[in-house]
C-alpha positions as CSV (number, residue, x, y, z in Angstrom):
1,X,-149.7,75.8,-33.6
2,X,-147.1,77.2,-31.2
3,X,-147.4,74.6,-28.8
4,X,-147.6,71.8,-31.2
5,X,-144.0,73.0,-32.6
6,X,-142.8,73.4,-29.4
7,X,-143.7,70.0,-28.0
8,X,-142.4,68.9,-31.4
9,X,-139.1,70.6,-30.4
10,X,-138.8,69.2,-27.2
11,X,-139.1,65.7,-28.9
12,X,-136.6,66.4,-31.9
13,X,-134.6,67.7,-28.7
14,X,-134.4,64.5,-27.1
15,X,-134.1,62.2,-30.3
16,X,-130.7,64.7,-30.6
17,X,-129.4,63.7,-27.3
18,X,-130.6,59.9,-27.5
19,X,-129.1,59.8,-30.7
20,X,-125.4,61.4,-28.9
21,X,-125.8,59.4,-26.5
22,X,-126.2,55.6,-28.8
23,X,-122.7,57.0,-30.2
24,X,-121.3,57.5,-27.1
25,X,-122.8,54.0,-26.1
26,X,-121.1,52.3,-29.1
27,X,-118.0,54.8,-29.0
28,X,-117.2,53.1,-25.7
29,X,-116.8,49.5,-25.2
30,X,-116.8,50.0,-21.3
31,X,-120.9,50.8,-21.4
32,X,-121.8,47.3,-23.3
33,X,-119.3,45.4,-21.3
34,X,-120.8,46.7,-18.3
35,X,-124.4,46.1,-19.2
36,X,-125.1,43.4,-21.6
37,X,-121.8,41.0,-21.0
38,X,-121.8,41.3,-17.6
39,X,-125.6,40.5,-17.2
40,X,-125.5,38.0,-19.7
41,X,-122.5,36.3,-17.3
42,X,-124.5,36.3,-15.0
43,X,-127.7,34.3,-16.5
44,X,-125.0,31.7,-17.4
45,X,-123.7,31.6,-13.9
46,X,-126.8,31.2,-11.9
47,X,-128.4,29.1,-14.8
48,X,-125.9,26.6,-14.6
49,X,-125.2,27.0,-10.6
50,X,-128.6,25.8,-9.6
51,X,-129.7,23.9,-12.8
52,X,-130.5,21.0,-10.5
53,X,-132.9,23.4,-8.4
54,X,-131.4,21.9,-4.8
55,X,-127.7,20.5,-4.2
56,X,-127.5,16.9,-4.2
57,X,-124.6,14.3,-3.2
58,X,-123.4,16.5,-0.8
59,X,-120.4,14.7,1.1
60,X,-120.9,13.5,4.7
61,X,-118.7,11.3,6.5
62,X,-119.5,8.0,8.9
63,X,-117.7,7.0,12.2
64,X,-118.7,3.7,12.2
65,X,-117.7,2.1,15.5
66,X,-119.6,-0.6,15.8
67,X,-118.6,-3.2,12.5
68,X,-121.6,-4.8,12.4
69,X,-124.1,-5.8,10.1
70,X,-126.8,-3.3,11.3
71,X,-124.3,-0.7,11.4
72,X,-123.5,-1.5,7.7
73,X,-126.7,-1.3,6.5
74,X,-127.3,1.6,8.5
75,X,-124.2,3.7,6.3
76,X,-125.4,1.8,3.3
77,X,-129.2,3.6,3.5
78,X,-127.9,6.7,4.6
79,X,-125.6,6.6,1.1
80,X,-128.6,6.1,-1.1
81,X,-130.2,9.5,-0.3
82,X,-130.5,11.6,-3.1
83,X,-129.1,14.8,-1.0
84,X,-126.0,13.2,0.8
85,X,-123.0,10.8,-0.6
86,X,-120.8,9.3,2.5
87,X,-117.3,10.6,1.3
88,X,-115.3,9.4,4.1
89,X,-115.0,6.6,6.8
90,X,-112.9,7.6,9.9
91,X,-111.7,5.7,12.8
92,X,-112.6,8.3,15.4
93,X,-114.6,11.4,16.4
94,X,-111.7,13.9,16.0
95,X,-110.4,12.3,12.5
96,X,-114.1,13.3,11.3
97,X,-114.1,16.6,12.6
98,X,-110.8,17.6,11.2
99,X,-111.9,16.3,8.0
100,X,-115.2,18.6,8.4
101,X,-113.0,21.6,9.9
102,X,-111.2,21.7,6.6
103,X,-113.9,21.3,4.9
104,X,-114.0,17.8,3.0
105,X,-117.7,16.9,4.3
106,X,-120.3,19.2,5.8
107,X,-121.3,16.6,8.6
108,X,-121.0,13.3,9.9
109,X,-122.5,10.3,11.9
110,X,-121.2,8.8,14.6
111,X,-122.3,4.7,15.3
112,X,-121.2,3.9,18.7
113,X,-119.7,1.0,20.3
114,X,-121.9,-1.9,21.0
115,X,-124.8,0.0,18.7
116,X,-126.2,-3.6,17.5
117,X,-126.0,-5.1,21.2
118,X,-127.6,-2.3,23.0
119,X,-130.5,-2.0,19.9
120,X,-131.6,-5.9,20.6
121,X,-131.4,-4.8,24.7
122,X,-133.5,-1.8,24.1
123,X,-131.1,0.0,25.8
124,X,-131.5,3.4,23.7
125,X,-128.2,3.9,21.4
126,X,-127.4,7.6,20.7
127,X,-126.4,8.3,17.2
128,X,-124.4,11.9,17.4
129,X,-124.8,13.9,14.3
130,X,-122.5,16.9,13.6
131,X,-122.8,19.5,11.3
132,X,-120.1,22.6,9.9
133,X,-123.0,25.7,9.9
134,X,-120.4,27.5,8.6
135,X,-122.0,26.1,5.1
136,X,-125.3,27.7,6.4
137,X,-127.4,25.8,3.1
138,X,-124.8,22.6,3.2
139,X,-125.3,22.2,6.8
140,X,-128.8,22.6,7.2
141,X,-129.5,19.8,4.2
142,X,-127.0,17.5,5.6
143,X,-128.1,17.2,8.8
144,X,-131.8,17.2,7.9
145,X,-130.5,14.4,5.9
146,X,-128.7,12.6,8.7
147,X,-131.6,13.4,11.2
148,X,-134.1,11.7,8.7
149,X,-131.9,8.7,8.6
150,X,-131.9,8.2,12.9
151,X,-135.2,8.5,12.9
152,X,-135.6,6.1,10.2
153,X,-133.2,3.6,11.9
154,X,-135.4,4.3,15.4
155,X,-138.8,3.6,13.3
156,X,-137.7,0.2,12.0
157,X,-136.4,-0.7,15.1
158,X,-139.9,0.4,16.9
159,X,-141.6,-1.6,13.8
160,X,-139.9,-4.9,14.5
161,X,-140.2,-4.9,18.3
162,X,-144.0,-4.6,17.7
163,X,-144.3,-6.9,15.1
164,X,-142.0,-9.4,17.5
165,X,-144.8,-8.4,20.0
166,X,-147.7,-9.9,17.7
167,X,-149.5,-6.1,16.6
168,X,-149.9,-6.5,12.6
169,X,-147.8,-3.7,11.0
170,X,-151.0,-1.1,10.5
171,X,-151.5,-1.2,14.8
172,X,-147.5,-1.0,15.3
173,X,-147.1,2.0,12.6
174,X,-150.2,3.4,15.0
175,X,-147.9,3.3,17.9
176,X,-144.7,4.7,16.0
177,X,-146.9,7.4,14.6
178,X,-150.1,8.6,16.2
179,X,-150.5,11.4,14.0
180,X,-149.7,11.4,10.3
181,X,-148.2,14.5,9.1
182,X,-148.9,15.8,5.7
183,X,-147.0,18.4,4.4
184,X,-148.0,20.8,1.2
185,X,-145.2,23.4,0.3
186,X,-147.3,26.2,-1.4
187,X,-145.6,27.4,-4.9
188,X,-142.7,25.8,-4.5
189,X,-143.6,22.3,-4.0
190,X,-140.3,20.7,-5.5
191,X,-138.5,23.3,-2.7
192,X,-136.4,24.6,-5.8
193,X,-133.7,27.5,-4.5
194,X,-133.3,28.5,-7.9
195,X,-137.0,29.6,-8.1
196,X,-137.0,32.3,-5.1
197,X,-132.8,33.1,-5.6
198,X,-132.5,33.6,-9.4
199,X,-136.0,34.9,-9.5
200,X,-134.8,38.1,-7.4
201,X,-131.0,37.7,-7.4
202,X,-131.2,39.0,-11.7
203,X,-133.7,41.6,-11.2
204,X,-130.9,43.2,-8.4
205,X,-127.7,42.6,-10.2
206,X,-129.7,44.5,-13.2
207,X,-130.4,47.0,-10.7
208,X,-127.0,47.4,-9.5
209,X,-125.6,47.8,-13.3
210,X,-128.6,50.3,-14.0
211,X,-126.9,52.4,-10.8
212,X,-123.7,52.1,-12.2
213,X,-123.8,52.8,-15.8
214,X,-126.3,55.5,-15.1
215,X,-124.1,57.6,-12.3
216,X,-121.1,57.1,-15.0
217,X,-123.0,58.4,-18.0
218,X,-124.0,61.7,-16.3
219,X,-120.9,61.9,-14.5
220,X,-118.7,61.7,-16.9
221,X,-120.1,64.4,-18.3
222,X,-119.2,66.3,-15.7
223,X,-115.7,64.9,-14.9
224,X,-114.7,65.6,-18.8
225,X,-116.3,68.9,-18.8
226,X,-118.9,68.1,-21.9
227,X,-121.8,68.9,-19.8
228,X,-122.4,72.5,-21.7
229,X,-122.4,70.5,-25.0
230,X,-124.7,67.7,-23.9
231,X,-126.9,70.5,-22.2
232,X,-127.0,72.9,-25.9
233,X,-127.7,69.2,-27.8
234,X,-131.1,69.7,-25.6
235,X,-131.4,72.9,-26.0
236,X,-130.7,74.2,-22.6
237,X,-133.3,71.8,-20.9
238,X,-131.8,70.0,-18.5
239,X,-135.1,67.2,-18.3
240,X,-134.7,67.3,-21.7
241,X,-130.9,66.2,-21.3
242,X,-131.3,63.4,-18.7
243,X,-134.7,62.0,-20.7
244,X,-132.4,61.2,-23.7
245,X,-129.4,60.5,-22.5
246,X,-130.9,57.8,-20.0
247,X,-133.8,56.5,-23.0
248,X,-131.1,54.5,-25.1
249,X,-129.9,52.7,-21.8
250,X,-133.6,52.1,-20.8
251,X,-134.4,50.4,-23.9
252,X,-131.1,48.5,-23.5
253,X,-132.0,47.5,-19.7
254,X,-135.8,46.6,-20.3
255,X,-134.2,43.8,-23.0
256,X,-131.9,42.4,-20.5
257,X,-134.9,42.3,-18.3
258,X,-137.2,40.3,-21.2
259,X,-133.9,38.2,-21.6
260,X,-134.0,37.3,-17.6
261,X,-137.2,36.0,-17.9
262,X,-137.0,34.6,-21.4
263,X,-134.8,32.6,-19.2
264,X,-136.4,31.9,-16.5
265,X,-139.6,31.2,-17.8
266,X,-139.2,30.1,-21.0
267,X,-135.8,28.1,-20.6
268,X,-135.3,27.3,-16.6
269,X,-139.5,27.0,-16.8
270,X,-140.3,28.4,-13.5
271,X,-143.4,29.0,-12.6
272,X,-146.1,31.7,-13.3
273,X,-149.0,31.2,-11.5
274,X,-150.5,34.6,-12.0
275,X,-150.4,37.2,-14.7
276,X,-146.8,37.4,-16.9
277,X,-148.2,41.1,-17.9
278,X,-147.6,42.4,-14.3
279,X,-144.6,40.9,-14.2
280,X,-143.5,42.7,-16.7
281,X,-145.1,45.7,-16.3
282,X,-143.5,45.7,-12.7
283,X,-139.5,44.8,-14.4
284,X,-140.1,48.0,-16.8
285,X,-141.1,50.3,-14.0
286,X,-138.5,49.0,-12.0
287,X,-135.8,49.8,-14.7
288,X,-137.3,53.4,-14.6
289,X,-136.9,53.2,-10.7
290,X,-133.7,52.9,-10.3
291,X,-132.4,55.1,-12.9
292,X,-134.7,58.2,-10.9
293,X,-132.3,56.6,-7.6
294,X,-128.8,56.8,-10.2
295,X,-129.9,60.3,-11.4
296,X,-131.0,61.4,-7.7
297,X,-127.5,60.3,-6.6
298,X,-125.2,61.7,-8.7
299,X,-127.1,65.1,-8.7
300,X,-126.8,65.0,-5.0
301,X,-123.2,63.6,-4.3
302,X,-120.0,65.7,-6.1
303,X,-118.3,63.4,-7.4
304,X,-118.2,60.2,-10.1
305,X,-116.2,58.5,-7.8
306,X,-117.7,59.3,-4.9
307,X,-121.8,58.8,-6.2
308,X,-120.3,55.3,-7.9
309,X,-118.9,54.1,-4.5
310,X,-122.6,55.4,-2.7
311,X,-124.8,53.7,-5.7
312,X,-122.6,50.3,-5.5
313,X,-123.5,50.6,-1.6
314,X,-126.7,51.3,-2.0
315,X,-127.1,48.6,-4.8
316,X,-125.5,45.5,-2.6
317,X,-128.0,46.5,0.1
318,X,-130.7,46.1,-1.6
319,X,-129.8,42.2,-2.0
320,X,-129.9,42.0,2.2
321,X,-132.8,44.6,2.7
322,X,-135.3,43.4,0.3
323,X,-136.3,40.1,2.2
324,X,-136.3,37.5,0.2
325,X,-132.4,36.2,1.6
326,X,-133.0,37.0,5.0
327,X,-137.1,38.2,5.9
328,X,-138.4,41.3,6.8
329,X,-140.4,40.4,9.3
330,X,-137.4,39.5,11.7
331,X,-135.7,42.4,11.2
332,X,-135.7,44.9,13.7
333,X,-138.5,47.3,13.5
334,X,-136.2,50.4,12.2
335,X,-134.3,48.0,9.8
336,X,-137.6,47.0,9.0
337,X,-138.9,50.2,7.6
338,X,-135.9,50.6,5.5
339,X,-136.5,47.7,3.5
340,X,-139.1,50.2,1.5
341,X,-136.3,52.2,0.1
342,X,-135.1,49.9,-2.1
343,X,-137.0,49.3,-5.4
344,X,-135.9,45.5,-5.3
345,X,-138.2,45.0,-2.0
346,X,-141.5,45.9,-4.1
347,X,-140.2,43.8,-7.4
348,X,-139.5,40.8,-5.2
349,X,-143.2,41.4,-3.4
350,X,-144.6,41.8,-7.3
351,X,-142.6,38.6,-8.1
352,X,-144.0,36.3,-5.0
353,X,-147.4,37.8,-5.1
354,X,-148.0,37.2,-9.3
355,X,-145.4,34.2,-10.1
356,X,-145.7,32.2,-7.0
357,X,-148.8,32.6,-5.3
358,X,-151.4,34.4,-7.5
359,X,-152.2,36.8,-4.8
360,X,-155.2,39.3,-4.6
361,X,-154.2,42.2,-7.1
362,X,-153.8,45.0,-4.4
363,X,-150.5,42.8,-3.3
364,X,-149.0,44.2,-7.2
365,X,-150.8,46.8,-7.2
366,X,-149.4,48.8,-3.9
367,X,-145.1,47.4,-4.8
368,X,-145.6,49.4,-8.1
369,X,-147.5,52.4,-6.8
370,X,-144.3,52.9,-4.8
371,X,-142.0,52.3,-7.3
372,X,-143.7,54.9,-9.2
373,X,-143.6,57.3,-6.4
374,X,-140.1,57.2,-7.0
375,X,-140.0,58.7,-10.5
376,X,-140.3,62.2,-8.9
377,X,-136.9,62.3,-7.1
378,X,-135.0,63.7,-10.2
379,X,-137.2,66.4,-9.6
380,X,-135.6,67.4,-6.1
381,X,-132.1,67.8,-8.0
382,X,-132.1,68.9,-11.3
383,X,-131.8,72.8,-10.9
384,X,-128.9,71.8,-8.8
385,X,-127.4,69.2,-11.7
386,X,-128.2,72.1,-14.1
387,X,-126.1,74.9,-12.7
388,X,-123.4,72.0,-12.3
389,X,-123.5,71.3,-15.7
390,X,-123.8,74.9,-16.9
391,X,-121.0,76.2,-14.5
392,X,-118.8,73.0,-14.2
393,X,-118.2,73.3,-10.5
394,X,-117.9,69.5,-10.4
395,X,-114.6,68.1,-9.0
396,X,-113.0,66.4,-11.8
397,X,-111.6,63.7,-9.5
């Protein structure tokens, strides 16, 4: 009977403190600014930004030297591509690159002199295409775009010289191209950006408010010297304390997370090619993650200032280190290993291996086993966040 009341107590203990700590929430615009509008912002933003899953139209530019016919038709092809829209027309080489140095177009082709004379005398034409990689995306597109449309202009030619020749057009498209290339993009056929960016960039921006919100909640506690009260509303316990004052921002955090997906799979209809359970079995452990990081922080650094400036740090990392904007595997080997520090790695290898490629389940498994790991830091630092609390040796700065 003792320990059933006392297991009792330690529940009614933390319904106290979750229950100060939803009136706190709601006391204080700041905490549902900072969660639900700002992540909901967010949805809108990247929603809306890649709607169209790839850019499209972007604006090249032509130096058309030539004024011909072939040299018309030539601009005219390259402007139906879905990707690129030819913006501008310049006399010379350096009018179009001062137009791309400011930025008007992200690339341009140049048609030399003579392009239609030196075609009929086989004589090899060079069509120069430049590119602004300061764009990295832009310029990459355009000048696969502009690249596809030499080569298309070098085929044809290639196809009517053999034709002229007497081969039927199956032998002269043998000659043009031996070996047929067929390509199959796995899990991303329709090479979508908003299916591997908003798929990861919303699970770490919710990570990066989770930091926040939690290192200012137990902070502040601190900073205004209410850390004795919060600490007698649990009855002394200080895992008592932290379990209810972070449970009313968990449940707040794990619907945000239902609300990314909602969107993304419901609304933006991405795909799901293996189970939606691990998915979001993954998001809610994630959630629990990084809070353990926030509290581990905080306990460890001595200031709110200071622990928000190190958890903002450590939250815009985690957008570099986790792989899916730049890969792990080229990173330097010590970088490399680092990448396992950040919760967001192990969500993004969750969301590739059960939403994209329906991967053998020790690929999920293994991300949340060390997410879970994780849990346990709190542990490490709470007899040091209890005598802080109990003694207020905090600065309040």
């Amino acid at each position: 009977m003792t320990k059933t009341r006392n297991k009792l107590g330690v529940w009614k203990d933390i319904v106290n403190v979750a229950k100060r700590e939803t009136n706190i929430m709601f006391s204080r615009p700041l905490y549902l600014i900072a969660t639900v509008v700002v992540m909901l912002l967010c949805c809108f933003f990247f929603a809306t930004l890649l709607q169209k899953g790839v850019p499209e139209r972007m604006p090249v530019g032509v130096v058309d030297l030539d004024f011909t016919t072939t040299s018309r038709n030539v601009v005219h092809q390259l402007n139906s591509m879905q990707m690129v829209e030819v913006k501008g027309h310049y006399h010379s080489y350096a009018e179009a690159r001062d137009a791309l140095q400011r930025g008007e177009i992200y690339g341009f082709l140049v048609i030399p002199r003579h392009f239609y004379n030196q075609l009929g005398g086989l004589k090899r034409p060079k069509l120069s295409v430049y590119t602004n990689n300061t764009y990295t995306v832009a310029a990459n597109m355009a000048y696969k775009q502009l690249l596809m449309m030499c080569n298309l202009v070098s085929g044809a030619l290639q196809l009517q010289v053999f034709t002229a020749a007497g081969l039927t057009e199956p032998q002269a498209m043998a000659l043009i191209q031996p070996i047929v290339v067929e390509t199959h993009q796995i899990a991303n056929p329709k090479a979508n950006y908003a299916i591997y960016l908003i798929g990861t960039i919303l699970p770490g921006i919710l990570g990066l408010i989770i930091l926040s919100t939690t290192i200012f909640s137990i902070g502040i506690e601190m900073k205004n010297q209410t850390s004795r009260e919060w600490l007698e509303t649990a009855n002394g316990s200080m895992s008592v304390a932290l379990t209810g004052k972070i449970f009313p921002y968990s449940v707040l955090y794990i619907i945000l997370g239902i609300c990314c997906n909602t969107l993304m799979y419901k609304v933006l209809d991405f795909p799901v090619a293996g189970s939606f359970f691990a998915m979001s079995m993954s998001l809610l452990i994630y959630v629990c993650t990084m809070q353990a990081i926030a509290v581990l922080i905080i306990g460890l650094l001595p200031s709110v200032r200071t622990a928000l400036s190190i958890g903002a740090l450590y939250g815009m990392l985690a957008f570099s280190m986790s792989g899916f904007t730049y890969p792990a595997m080229a990173m330097l080997p010590a970088f490399r290993s680092l990448t396992w520090l950040f919760p967001l790695t192990h969500y993004y290898h969750v969301y590739v291996n059960e939403a994209l490629l329906d991967g053998p389940v020790q690929n999920t498994i293994l991300p949340i086993i060390y997410m879970l790991l994780a849990l346990i830091l709190p542990l490490f630092i709470i007899k040091r966040l209890h005598y802080a609390a109990v003694n207020l040796n905090y600065p309040t700065n």
